[in-house]
C-alpha positions as semicolon CSV with decimal commas, in nm:
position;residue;x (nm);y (nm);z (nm)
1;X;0,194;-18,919;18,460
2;X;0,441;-18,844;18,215
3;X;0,390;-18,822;17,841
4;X;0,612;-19,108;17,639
5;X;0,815;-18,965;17,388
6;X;0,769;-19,243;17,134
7;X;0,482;-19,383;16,900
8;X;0,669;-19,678;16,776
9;X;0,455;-19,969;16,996
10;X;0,166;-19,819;16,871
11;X;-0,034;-20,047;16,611
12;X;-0,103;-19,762;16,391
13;X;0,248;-19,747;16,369
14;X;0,342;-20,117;16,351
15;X;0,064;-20,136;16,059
16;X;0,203;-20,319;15,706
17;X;0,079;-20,057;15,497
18;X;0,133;-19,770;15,681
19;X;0,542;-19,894;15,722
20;X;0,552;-19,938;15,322
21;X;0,407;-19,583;15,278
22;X;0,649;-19,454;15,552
23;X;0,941;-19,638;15,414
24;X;0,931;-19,520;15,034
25;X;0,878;-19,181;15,159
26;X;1,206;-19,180;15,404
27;X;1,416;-19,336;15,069
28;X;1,671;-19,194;14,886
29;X;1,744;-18,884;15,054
30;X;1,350;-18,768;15,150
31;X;1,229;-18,733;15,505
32;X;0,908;-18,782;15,611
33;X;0,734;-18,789;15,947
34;X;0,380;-18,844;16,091
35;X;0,249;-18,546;16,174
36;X;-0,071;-18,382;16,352
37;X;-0,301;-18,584;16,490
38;X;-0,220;-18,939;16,508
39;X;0,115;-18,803;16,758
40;X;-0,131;-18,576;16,949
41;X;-0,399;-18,911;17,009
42;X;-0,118;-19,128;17,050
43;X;0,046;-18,951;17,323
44;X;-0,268;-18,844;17,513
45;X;-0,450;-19,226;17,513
46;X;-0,716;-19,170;17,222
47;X;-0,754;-19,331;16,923
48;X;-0,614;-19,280;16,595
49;X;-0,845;-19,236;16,303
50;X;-0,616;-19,137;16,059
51;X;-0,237;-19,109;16,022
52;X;-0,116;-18,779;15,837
53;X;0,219;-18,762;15,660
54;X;0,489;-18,452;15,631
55;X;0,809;-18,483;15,391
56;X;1,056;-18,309;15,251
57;X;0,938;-18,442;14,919
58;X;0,774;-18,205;14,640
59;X;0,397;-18,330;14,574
60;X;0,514;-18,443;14,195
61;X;0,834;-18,676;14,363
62;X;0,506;-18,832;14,569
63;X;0,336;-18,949;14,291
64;X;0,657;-19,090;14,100
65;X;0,732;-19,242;14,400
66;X;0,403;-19,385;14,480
67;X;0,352;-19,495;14,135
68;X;0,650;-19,686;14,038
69;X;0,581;-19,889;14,408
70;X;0,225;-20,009;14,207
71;X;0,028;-19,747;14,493
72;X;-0,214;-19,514;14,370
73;X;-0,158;-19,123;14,403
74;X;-0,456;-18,911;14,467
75;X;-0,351;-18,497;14,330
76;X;-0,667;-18,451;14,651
77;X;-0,472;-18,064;14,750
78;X;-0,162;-18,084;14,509
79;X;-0,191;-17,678;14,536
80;X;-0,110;-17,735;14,863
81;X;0,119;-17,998;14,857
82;X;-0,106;-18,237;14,929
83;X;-0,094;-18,625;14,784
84;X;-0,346;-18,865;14,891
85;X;-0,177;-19,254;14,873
86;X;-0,389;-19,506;14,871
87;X;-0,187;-19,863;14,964
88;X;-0,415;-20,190;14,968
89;X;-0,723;-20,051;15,025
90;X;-0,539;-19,824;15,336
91;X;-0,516;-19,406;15,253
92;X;-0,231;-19,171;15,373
93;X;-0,239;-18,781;15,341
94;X;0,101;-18,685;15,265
95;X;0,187;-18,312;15,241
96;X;0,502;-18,145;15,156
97;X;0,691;-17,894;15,441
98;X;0,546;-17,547;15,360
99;X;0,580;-17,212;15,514
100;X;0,294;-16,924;15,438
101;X;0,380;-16,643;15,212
102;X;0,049;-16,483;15,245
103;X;-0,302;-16,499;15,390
104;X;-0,627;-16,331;15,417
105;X;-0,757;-16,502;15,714
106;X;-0,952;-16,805;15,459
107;X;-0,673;-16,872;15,247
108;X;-0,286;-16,934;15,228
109;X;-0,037;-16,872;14,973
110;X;0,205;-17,116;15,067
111;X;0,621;-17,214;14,937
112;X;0,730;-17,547;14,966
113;X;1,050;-17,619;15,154
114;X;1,304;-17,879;15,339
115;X;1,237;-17,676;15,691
116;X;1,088;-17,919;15,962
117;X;1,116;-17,583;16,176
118;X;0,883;-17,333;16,001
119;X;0,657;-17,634;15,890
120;X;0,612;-17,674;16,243
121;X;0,559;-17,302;16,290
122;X;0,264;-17,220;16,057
123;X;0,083;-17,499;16,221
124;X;-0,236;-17,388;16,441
125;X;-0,139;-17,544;16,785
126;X;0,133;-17,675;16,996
127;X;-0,051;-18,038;17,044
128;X;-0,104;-18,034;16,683
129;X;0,270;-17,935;16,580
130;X;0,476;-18,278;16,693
131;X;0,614;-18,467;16,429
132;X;0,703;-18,892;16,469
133;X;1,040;-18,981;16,270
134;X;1,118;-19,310;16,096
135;X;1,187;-19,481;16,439
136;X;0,856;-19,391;16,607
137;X;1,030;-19,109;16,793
138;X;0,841;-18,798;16,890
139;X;1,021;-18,447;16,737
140;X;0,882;-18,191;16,961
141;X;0,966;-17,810;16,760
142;X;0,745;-17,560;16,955
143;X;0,669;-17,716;17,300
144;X;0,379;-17,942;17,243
145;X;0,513;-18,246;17,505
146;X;0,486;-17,983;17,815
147;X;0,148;-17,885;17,669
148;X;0,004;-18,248;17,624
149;X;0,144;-18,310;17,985
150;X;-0,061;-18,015;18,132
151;X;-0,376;-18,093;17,918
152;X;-0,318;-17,669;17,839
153;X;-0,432;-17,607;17,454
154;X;-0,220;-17,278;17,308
155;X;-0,155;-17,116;16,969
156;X;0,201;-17,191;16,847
157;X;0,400;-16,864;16,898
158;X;0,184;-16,542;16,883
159;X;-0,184;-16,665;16,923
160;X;-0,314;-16,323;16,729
161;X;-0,091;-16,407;16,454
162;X;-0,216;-16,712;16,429
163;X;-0,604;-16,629;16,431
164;X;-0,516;-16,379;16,143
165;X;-0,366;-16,661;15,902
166;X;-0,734;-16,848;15,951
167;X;-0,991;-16,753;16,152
168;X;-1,099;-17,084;16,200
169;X;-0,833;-17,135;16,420
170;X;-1,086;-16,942;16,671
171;X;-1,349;-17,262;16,691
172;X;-1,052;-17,456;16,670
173;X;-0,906;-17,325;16,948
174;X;-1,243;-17,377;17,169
175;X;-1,259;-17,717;17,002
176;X;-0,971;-17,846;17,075
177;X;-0,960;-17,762;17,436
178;X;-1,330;-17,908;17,499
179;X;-1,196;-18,262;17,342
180;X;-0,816;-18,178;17,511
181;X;-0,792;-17,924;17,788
182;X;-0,816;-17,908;18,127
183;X;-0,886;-17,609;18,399
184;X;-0,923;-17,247;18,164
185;X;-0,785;-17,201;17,848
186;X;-0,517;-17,022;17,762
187;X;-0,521;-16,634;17,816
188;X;-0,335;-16,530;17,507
189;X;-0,581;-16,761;17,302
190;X;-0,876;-16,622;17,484
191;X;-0,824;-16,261;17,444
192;X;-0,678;-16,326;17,018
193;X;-1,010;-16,533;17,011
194;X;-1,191;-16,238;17,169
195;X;-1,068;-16,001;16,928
196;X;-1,117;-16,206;16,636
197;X;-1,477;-16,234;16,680
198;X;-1,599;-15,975;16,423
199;X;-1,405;-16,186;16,131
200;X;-1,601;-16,500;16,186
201;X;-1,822;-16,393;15,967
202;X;-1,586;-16,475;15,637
203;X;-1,579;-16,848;15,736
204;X;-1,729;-17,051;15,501
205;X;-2,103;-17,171;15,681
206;X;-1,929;-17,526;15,610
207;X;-1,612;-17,490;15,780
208;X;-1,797;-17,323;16,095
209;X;-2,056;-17,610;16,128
210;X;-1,794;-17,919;16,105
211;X;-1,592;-17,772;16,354
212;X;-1,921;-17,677;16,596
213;X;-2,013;-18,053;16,548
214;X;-1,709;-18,183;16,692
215;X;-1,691;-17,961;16,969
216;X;-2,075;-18,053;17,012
217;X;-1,969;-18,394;16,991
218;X;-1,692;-18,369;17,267
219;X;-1,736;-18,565;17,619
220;X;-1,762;-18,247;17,757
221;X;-1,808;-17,951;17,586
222;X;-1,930;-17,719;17,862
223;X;-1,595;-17,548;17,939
224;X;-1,563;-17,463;17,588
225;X;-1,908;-17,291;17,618
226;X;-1,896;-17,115;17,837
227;X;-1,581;-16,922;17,737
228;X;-1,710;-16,907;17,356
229;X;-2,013;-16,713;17,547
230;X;-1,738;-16,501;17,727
231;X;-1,549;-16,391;17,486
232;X;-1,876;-16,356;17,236
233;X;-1,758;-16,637;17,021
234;X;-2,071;-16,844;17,058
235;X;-2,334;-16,559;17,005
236;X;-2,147;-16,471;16,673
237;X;-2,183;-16,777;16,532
238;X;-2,548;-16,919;16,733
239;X;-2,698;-16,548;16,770
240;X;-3,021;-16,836;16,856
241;X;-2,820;-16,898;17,170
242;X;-2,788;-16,497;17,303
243;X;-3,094;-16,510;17,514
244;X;-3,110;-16,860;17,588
245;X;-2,857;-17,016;17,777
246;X;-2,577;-17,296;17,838
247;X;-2,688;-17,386;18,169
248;X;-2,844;-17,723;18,043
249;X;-2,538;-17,823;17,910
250;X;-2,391;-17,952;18,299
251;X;-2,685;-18,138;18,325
252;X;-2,680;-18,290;17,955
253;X;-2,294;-18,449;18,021
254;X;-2,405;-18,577;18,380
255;X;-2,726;-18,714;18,200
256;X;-2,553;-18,878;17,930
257;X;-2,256;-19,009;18,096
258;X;-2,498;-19,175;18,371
259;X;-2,762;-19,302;18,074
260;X;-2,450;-19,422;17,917
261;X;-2,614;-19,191;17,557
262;X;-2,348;-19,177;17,280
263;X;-2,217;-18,813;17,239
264;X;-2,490;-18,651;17,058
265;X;-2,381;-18,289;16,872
266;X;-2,763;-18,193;16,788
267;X;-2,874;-18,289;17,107
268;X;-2,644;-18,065;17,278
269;X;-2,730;-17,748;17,006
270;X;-3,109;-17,843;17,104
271;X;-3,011;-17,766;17,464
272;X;-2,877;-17,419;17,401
273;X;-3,166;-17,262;17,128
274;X;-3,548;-17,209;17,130
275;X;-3,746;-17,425;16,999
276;X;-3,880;-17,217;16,693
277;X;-3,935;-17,410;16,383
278;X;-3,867;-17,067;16,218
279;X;-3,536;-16,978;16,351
280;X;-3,453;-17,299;16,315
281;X;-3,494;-17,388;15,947
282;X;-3,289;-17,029;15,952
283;X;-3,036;-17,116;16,151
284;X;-3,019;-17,439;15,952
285;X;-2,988;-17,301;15,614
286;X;-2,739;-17,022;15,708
287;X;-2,504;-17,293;15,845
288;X;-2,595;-17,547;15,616
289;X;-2,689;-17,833;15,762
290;X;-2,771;-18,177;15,604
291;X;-3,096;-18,226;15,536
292;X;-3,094;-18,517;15,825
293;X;-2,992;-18,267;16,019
294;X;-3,215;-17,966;15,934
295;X;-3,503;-18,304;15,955
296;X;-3,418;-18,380;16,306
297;X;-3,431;-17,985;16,447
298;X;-3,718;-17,926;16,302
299;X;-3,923;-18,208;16,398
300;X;-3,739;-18,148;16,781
301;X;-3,870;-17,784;16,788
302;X;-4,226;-17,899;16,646
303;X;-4,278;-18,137;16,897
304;X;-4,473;-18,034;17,183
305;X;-4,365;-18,047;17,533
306;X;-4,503;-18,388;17,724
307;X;-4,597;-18,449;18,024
308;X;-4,353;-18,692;18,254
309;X;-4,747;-18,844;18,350
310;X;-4,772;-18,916;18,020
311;X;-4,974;-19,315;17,963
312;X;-4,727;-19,517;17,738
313;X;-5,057;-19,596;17,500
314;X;-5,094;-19,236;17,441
315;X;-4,734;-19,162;17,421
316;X;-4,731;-19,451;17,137
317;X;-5,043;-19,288;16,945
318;X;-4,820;-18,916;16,927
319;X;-4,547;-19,090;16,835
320;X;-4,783;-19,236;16,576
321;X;-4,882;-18,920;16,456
322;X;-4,551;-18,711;16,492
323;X;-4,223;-18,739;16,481
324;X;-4,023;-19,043;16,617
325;X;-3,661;-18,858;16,654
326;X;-3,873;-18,578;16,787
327;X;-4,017;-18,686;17,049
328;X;-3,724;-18,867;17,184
329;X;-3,521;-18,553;17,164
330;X;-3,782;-18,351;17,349
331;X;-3,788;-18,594;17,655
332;X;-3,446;-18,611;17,697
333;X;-3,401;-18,260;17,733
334;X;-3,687;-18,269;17,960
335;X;-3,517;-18,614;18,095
336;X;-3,216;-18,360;18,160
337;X;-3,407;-18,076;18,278
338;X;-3,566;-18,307;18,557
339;X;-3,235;-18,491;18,702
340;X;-3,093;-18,144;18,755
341;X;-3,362;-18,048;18,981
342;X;-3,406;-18,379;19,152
343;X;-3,151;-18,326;19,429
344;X;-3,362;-18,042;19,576
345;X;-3,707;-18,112;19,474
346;X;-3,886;-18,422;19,541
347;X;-4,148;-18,340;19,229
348;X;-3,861;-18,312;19,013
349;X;-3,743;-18,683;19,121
350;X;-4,047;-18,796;19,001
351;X;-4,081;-18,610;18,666
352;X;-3,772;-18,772;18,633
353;X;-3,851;-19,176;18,677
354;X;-4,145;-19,066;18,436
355;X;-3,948;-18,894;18,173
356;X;-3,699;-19,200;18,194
357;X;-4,018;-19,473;18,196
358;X;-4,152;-19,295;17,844
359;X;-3,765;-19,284;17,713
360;X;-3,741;-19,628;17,719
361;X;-4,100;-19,660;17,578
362;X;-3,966;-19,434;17,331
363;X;-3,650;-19,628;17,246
364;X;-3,787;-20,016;17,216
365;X;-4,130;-19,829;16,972
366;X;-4,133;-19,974;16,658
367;X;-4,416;-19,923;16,427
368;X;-4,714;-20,078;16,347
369;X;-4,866;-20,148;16,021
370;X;-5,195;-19,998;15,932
371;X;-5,393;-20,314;15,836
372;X;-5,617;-20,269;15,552
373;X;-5,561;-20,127;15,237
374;X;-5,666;-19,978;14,934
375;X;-5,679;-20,310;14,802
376;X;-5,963;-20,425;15,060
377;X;-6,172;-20,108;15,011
378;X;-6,193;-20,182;14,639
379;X;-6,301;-20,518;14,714
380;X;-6,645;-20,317;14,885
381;X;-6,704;-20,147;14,583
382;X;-6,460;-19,811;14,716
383;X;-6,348;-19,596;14,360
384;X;-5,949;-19,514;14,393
385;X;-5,981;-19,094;14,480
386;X;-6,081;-18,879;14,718
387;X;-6,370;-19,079;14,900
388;X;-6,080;-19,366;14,953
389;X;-5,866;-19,139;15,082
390;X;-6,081;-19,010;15,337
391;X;-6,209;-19,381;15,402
392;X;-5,888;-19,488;15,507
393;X;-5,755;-19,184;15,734
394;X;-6,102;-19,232;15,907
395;X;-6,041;-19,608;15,934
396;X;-5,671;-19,525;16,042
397;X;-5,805;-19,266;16,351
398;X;-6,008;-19,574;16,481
399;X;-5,711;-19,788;16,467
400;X;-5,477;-19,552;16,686
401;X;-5,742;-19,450;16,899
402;X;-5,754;-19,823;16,956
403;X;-5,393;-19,836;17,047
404;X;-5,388;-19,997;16,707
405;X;-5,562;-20,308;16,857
406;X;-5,866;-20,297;16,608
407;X;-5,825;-20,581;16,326
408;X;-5,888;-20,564;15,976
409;X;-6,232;-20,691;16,032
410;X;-6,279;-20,464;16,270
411;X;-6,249;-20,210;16,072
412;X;-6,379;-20,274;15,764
413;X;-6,701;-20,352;16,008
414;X;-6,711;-19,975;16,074
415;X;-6,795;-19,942;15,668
């Protein structure tokens, strides 16, 4: 199929607000073009989140410009030449051409410029380097069409030049091809990323974890595995993963694509590292995680395994007592685990109709209220402290060991 060579029926492109930003920019003798991602999604058949703008502008022109059209101007990377605009409730990066003048592998010293040719250059990939023009017409400076065509993800120029200017560019690299490429990545990248591996270490723990969710978060992301495991990638940045494994991560995609899941990132880092509470809250920390996040691993690696056998009324009761997100993590790895052995083993077909009976038990849970209350144990002549305390946790262990049938009568009988 061939690539079109044009965003200009695109409703992105078509969009009010966007064609007043785009307009005022391309005025009196600027130039501006989308750039980045919005050409990359456009072309390939994905959506379009957000639509970045290059121009020949300086950053302070921007803000006159945006200004005296009654839009607000947002200084968000003005060091950088960046200007957020923010038209009728609708927001537009817009960054001035630049070329590098130094880096240290974290940060550029950049020059602002007029040339659409070495902005295109500095950029980290050929997908990512197409420009749109005023007419919706893709500008294609360092052979990103051919490269969108064949699905093939590659550095722009010399990939070991480019890893030096960030070294993010290594997870981007592997990112990028697990959302874009197809058969194995490209040898120059592979061997750049390769050597590159012992400077991953100066990435921020931020920059390294946002770019590990999205690759987590790809349709597929075991292609981009495996080679990070290759080339020693992932072990420098998941040393949790060294002596554990991808294989699950197959399964996971087949799994999820047949359970129709929504791409889940922690799901798929559960799959690849122990579950040890300790190593996690490490792990967690060192990359650091939200606190939802660093929540949900921990309660996943505290849960204990259960048993596909498992009677809905006592899977209720643990959920009960532990944790909801935790238990529904642990049986769909073991949901997972179960499918990929069910072609060969007939025990394994049933673990899996079990798993998949306590999923759904698992999904449609909600729970119960606890029926009595301080409130009634007052009313029998119960002091507020300890003794109350103890009262109710007693009279609460009845209730789930009733499958939370026992009444309020019930169990105030019981005092």
């Amino acid at each position: 199929m061939s690539v079109p060579h044009s965003v200009k029926d695109r409703v992105w492109f078509q969009n009010e607000h966007f064609q007043n930003v785009f307009s005022l920019l391309n005025a009196d003798g600027g130039e501006a073009r989308v750039a980045g991602g919005a050409v990359r999604n456009s072309l390939m058949g994905h959506d379009v989140a957000d639509v970045d703008i290059a121009t020949t502008l300086l950053p302070q022109d921007v803000i006159e410009r945006a200004e005296t059209a009654g839009m607000k101007a947002i200084p968000t990377g003005i060091e950088h030449g960046t200007i957020t605009i923010v038209h009728k409730g609708a927001t537009f990066e817009v960054t001035t051409l630049r070329e590098d003048i130094e880096t240290d592998g974290r940060h550029a010293e950049v020059r602002f410029g007029t040339d659409w040719q070495k902005d295109a250059d500095r950029r980290d990939l050929t997908i990512n380097g197409l420009y749109a023009d005023i007419n919706g017409d893709v500008i294609d400076l360092v052979g990103g069409l051919d490269d969108i065509e064949s699905a093939n993800v590659r550095f722009i120029g010399n990939a070991e030049q480019r890893i030096k200017e960030d070294y993010l560019r290594v997870l981007r690299f592997f990112r990028f091809f697990a959302q874009y490429g197809k058969g194995r990545p490209d040898a120059e990248g592979l061997k750049a990323s390769a050597r590159a591996v012992s400077k991953l270490s100066q990435l921020s723990a931020e920059r390294i974890w946002k770019e590990m969710r999205l690759l987590f978060g790809a349709n597929d992301p075991s292609r981009a595995l495996l080679w990070m495991r290759t080339t020693g990638v992932l072990t420098a940045i998941f040393p949790e993963t060294e002596k554990w494994g991808i294989d699950s991560i197959g399964p996971l995609v087949e799994t999820q694509s047949a359970m129709e899941w929504d791409n889940d990132p922690l799901l798929v880092l559960e799959s690849i590292i122990p579950p040890d509470p300790d190593r996690i809250v490490e792990m967690a920390g060192r990359l650091k995680m939200s606190g939802a996040e660093r929540s949900r691993l921990k309660h996943w690696a505290e849960t204990p395994k259960i048993a596909h056998d498992m009677a809905e009324t006592a899977l209720d009761r643990q959920i009960y007592r532990g944790s909801h997100s935790g238990i529904k993590d642990v049986l769909k790895l073991s949901l997972i685990s179960a499918r990929s052995r069910a072609e060969a083993d007939d025990a394994a077909m049933i673990e899996s109709a079990g798993f998949s009976k306590l999923l759904k038990r698992a999904d449609n849970w909600s729970e119960p209220a606890f029926p009595v209350s301080g409130k009634d144990l007052i009313a029998l002549g119960i002091d507020v402290g300890k003794e109350m305390g103890a009262k109710l946790k007693e009279l609460e262990e009845h209730w789930i060991d009733s499958n939370f049938n026992l009444t309020k009568s019930d169990l105030l009988e019981k005092l």
